[in-house]
C-alpha positions in Angstrom: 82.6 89.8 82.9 83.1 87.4 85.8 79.0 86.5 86.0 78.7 87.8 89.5 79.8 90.7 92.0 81.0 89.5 95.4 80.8 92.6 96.9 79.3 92.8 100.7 78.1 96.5 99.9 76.9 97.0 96.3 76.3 99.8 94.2 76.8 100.9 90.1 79.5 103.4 91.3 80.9 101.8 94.8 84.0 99.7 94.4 84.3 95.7 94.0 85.2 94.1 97.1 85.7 90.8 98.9 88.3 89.9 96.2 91.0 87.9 96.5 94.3 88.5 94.6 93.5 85.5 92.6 89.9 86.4 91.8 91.7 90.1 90.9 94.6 88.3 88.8 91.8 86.1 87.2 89.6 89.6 86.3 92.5 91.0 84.5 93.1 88.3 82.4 89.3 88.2 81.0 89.2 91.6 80.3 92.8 91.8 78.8 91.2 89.1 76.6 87.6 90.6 76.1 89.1 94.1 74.7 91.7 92.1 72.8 88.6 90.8 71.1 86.8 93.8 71.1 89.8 95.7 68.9 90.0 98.3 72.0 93.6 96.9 73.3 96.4 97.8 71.4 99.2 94.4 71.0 101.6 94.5 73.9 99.3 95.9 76.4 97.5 93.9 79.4 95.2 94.9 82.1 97.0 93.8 85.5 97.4 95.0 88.9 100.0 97.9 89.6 103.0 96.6 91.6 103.4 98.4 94.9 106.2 100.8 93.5 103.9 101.8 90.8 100.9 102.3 93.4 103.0 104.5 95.6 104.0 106.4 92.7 100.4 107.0 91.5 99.0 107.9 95.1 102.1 110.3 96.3 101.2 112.0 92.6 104.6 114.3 93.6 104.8 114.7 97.2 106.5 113.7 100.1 104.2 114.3 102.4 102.1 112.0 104.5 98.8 111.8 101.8 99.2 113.1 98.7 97.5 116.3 100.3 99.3 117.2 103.6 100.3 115.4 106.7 96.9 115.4 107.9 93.8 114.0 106.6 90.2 114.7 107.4 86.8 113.3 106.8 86.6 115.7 103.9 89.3 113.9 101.9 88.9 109.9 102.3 86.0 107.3 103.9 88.0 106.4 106.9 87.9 105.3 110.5 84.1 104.3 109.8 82.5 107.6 109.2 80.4 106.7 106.7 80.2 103.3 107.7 80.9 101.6 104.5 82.4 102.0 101.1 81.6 104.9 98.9 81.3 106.2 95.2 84.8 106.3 93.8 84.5 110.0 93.1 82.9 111.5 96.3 86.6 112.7 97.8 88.8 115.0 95.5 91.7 113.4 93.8 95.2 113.7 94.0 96.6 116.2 91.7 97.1 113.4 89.3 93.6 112.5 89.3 93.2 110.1 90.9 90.4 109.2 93.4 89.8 107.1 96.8 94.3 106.4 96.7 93.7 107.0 101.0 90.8 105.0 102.1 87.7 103.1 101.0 89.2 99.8 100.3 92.8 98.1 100.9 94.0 97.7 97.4 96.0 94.2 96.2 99.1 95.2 94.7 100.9 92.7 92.1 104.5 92.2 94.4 104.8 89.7 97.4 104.8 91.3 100.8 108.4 91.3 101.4 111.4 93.6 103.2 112.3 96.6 100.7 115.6 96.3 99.5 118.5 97.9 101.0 119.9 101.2 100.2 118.0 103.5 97.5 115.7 101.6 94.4 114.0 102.5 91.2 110.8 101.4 90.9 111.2 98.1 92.4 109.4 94.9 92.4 108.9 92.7 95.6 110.3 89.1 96.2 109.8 86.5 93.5 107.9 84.6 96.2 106.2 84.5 99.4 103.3 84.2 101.1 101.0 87.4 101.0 100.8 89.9 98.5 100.7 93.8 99.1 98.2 95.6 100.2 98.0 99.8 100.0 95.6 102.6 100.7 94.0 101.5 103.9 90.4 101.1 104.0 86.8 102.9 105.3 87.2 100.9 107.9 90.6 101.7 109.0 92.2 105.0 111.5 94.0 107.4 109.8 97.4 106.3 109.8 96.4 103.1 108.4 95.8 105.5 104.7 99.5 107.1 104.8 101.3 107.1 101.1 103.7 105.0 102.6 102.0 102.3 104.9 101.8 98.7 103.5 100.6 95.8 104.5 100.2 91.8 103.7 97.7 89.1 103.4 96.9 85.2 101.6 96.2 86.1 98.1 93.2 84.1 99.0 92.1 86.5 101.7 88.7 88.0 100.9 86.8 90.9 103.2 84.5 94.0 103.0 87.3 96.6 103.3 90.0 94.5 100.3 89.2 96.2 96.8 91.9 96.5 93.6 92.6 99.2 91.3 93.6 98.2 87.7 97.0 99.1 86.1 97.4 99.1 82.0 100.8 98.5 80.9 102.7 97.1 78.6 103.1 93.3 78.8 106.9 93.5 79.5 106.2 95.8 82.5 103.7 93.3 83.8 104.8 91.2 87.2 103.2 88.6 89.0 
């Protein structure tokens, strides 16, 4: 779809990295279009990235505990802290009970919102600032300790910012739920 993978470690099942936000935002946008065309995309829907509510969400799958498993995490569970050394097929660890794979570790995934201060007092579902600088970041990386992979850690870069640990995971939703 986009003519070329930019990813420093490549692989038919290892995830696309050295992405910026734009090159992301651009992605979903092509293939929004592409299964438009293709009759597979029902009207109303777009392919986008989750905002960093909706990523929470998705990787706490229920808990309020540290990871989506426990308060501790092991080797076993998530590519982190450089044990493996690199990134790693999206469905080596076991998933949250949601299903969903690789939500601690393997790459940093861009979030829609602008890194920003949450608001004050309690929210539901919210959305970042309307502007900023750097965009969201969640899931910590192979690259990164422990910690760094918590349900609730965050972090912030240029939407230009590219780098072998700075992946994306793709979010379908309706076009009225869709933030930028």
């Amino acid at each position: 779809l986009m003519a070329s993978n930019p990813s420093h470690f490549k692989g038919a099942t290892l995830p696309v990295e050295q992405v910026t936000w734009k090159d992301v935002t651009e992605f979903c946008k092509k293939l929004t279009q592409m299964e438009k065309a293709a009759g597979r995309l029902p009207e109303g829907w777009v392919y986008t990235l989750p905002t960093e509510a909706q990523w929470e969400y998705a990787c706490r799958a229920g808990t309020t505990t540290a990871y989506s498993f426990g308060d501790e995490i092991t080797p076993k569970q998530a590519n982190f802290d450089g044990n493996v050394g690199k990134t790693t097929d999206g469905l080596q660890y076991p998933a949250n009970v949601w299903g969903f794979h690789d939500m601690h570790g393997n790459v940093w995934e861009w979030c829609s919102d602008w890194y920003g201060d949450y608001p004050d007092g309690s929210a539901s579902d919210p959305v970042g600032p309307s502007d900023g600088t750097r965009r969201v970041l969640r899931g910590g990386s192979w690259y990164d300790y422990g910690r760094s992979l918590r349900s609730a850690n965050r972090h912030g870069d240029s939407p230009d910012y590219r780098y072998y640990y700075l992946g994306f995971r793709l979010s379908l939703q309706t076009a009225t739920e869709k933030t930028e």
